[in-house]
C-alpha positions in Angstrom: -5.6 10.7 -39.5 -6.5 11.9 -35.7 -3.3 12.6 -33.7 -3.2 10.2 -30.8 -5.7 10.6 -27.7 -3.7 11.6 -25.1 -3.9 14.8 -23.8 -1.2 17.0 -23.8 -1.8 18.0 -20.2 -0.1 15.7 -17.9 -1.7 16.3 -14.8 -4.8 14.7 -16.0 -5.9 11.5 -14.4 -6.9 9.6 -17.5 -5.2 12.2 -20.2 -7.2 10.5 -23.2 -9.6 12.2 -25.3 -13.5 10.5 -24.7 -14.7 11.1 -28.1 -11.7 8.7 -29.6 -13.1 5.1 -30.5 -11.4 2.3 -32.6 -12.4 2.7 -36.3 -11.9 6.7 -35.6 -8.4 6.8 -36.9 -7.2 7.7 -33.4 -4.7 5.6 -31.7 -5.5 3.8 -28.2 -4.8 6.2 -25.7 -3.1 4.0 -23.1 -2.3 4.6 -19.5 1.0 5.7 -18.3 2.9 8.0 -16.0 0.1 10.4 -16.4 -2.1 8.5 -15.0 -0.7 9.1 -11.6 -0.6 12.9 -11.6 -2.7 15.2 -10.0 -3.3 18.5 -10.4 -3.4 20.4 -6.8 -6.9 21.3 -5.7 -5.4 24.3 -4.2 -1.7 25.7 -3.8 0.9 24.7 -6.4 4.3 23.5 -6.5 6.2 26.7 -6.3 4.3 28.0 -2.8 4.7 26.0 0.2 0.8 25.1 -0.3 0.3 22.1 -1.9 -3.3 19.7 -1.4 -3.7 17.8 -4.5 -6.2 14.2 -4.9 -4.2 11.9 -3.3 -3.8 14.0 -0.2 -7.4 14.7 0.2 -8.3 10.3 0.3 -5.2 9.9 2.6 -6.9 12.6 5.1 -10.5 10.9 4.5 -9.5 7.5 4.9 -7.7 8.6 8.2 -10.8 10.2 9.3 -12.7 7.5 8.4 -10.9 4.6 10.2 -10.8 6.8 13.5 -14.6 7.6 13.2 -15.8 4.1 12.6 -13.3 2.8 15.5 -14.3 5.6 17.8 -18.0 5.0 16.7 -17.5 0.9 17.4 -15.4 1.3 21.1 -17.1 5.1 22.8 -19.5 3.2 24.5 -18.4 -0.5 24.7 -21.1 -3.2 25.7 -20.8 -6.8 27.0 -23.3 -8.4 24.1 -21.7 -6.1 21.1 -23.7 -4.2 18.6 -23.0 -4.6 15.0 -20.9 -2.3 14.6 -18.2 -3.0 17.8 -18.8 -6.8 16.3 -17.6 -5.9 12.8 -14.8 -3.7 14.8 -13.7 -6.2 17.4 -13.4 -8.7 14.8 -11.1 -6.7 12.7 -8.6 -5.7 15.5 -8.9 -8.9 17.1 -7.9 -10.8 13.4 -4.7 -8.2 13.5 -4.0 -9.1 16.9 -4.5 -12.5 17.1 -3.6 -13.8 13.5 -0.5 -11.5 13.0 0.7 -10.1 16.4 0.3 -13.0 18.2 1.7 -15.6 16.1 4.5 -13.5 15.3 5.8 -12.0 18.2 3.9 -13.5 21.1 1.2 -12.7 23.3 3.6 -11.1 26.3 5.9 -9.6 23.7 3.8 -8.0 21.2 0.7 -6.6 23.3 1.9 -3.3 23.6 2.5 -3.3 19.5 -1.0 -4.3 19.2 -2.4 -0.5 18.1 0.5 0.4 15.9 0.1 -2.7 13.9 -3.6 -2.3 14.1 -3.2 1.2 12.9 -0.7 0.2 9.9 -3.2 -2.4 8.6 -6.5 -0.7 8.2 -4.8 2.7 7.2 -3.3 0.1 4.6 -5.8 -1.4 3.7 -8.8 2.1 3.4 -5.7 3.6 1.4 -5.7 0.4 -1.2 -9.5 0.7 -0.8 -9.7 4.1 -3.1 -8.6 2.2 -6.2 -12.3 1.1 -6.7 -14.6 3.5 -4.8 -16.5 5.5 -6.8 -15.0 8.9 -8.0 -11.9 8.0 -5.9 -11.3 5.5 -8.0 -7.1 5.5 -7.0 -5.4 3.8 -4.9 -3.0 6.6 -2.6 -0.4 3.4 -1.9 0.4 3.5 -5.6 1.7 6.8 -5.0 5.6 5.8 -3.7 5.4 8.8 -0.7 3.0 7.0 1.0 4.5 3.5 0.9 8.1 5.2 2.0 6.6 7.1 5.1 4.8 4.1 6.1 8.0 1.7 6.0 10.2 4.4 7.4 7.7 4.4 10.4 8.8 1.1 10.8 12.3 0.8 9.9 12.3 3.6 12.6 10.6 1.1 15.2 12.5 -1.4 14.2 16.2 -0.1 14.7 15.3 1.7 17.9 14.2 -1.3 19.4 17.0 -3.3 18.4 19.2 -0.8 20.0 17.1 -0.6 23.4 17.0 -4.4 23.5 20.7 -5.2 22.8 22.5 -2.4 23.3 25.3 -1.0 20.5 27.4 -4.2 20.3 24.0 -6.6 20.3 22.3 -4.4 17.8 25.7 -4.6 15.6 25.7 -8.3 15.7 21.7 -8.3 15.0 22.4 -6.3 11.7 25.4 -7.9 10.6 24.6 -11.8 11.3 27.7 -12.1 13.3 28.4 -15.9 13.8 32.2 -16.8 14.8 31.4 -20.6 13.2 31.2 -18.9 10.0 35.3 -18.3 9.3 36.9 -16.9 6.9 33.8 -16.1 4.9 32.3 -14.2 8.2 33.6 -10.1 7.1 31.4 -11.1 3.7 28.8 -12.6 5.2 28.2 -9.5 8.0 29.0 -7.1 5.2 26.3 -8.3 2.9 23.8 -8.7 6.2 24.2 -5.4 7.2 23.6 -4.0 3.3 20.2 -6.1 3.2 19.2 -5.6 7.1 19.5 -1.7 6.7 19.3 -0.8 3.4 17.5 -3.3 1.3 15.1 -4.6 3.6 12.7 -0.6 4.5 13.4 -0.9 0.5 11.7 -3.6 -0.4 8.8 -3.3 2.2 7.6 -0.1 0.9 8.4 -0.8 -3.0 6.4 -4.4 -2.2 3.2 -2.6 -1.4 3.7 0.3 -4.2 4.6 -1.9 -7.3 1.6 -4.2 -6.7 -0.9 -1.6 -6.3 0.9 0.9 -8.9 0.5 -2.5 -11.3 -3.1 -3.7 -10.2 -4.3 0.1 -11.3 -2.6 0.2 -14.3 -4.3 -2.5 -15.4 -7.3 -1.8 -14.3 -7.3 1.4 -16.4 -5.9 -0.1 -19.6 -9.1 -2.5 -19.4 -11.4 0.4 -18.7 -10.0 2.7 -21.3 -10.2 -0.5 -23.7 -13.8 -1.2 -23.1 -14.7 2.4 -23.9 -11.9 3.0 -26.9 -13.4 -0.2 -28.7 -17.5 0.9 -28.0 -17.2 1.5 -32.1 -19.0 -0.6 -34.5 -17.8 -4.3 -34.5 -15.1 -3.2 -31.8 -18.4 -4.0 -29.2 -17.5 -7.4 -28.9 -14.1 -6.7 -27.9 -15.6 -3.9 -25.7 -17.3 -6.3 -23.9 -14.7 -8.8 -23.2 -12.6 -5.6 -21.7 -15.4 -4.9 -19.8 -15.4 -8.4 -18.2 -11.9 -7.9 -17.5 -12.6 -5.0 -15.3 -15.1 -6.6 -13.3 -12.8 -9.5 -12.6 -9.6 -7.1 -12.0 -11.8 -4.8 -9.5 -12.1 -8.3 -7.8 -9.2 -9.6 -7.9 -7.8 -6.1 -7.3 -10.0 -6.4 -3.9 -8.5 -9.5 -2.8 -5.1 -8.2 -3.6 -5.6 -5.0 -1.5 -6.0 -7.1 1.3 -3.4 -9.2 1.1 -0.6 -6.5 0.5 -2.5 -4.7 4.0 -1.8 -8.3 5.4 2.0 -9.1 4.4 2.8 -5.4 5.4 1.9 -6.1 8.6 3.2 -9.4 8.6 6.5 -8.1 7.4 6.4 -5.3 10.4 5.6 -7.7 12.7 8.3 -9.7 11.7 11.0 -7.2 11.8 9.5 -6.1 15.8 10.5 -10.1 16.6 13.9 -10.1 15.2 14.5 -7.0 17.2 13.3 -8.4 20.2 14.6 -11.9 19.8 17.6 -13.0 22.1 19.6 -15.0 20.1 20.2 -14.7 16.2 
């Protein structure tokens, strides 16, 4: 019997062994931790260097999403061009469908490029799972997520503090509402624990868990399809392999939704913060 196929590196991206099919007497090498380690391109973890995969897409997608908006709006016309129609729709969908409706036209205006910025960076970063070569999602890394929800959380808090001063702010957090009674200390206590602790939580673990999942599986049906190219395993290849053409699509409609409820979820944080009564 074959040992099983994973490599015993665990900085590979795959870690399985190509030559291992069903029928080979090798077990399947599935996806794991492994999966979502990189070895650095350059540097390493003891210097204070360090530029692995993950870092590289995160710096081309950010170069990418300022070069096609710089590209759309350096010379803006009155009849658009393709491209500053393709651009203006985008950030006019962010502003519009999310801004807008959430905070308000006067109100959120001015929080119209952050929240613009946070979606398509979003959305390019999701985008890597199924480019070619990329082929990984950097949001499923939970670094990125946290940074991104900090960012807000940061927004958030600061604003609520401008807005209401110490003693408003306090109240915002906590829920306060005298009507409540006996039960109010509880009810503030357990306010304050979801407003300032729970809540940046869940808003970057939201975005990571679904695209950490929606890659996992989308490996597990890859590996599949090539582990079971054996013999009478070709059926079942197949079948796997029409799994992975209708996760990469359903993975593409999920990217854009998690872009989408980020957003909505920052924009709906900027409106509690801003609100006047609670």
């Amino acid at each position: 019997m074959k040992e099983p196929a994973v490599s015993a590196d665990p900085t590979q991206t795959l870690a399985f062994d190509t030559s291992c099919h069903l029928f080979d007497g090798c077990g399947f090498p599935a996806p794991g931790l492994h999966s979502f380690l990189f070895k650095p391109l350059f540097g390493d973890g003891d210097s204070n260097v360090y530029f692995n995969k993950t870092m590289l897409l995160a710096l081309l997608g950010s170069i990418i999403i300022v070069a096609f908006f710089w590209a759309a709006f350096a010379r803006p016309k009155v009849v658009p061009g393709k491209l500053q129609m393709v651009a203006e729709a985008g950030y006019d969908f962010v502003r519009r469908g999310v801004v807008y409706e959430t905070i308000g036209k006067k109100e959120g205006e001015k929080y119209v490029p952050f929240v613009v910025s946070l979606f398509f960076f979003v959305w390019v970063m999701n985008l890597w799972s199924i480019v070619p070569l990329a082929q990984f999602p950097v949001t499923a890394i939970i670094s990125y997520p946290a940074v991104l929800a900090g960012l807000v959380y940061i927004t958030w808090v600061s604003l609520t503090f401008k807005r209401h001063g110490f003693v408003g702010a306090f109240k915002n957090f906590t829920g306060y509402d005298k009507s409540l009674g006996a039960v109010l200390p509880l009810s503030m206590t357990i306010e304050l624990f979801s407003n300032l602790l729970v809540r940046p939580f869940t808003h970057a673990v939201r975005l990571f868990a679904n695209m950490f999942a929606g890659h996992t599986l989308l490996l597990l049906f890859t590996i599949a399809s090539w582990y079971m190219l054996n013999g009478i395993g070709i059926a079942y290849s197949a079948v796997s392999f029409v799994m992975v053409i209708v996760m990469t699509a359903f993975e593409l409609f999920i990217q854009a939704v998690q872009a989408y409820v980020f957003v909505l979820l920052t924009c709906s944080f900027i409106q509690g913060a801003l609100a006047e009564s609670h």
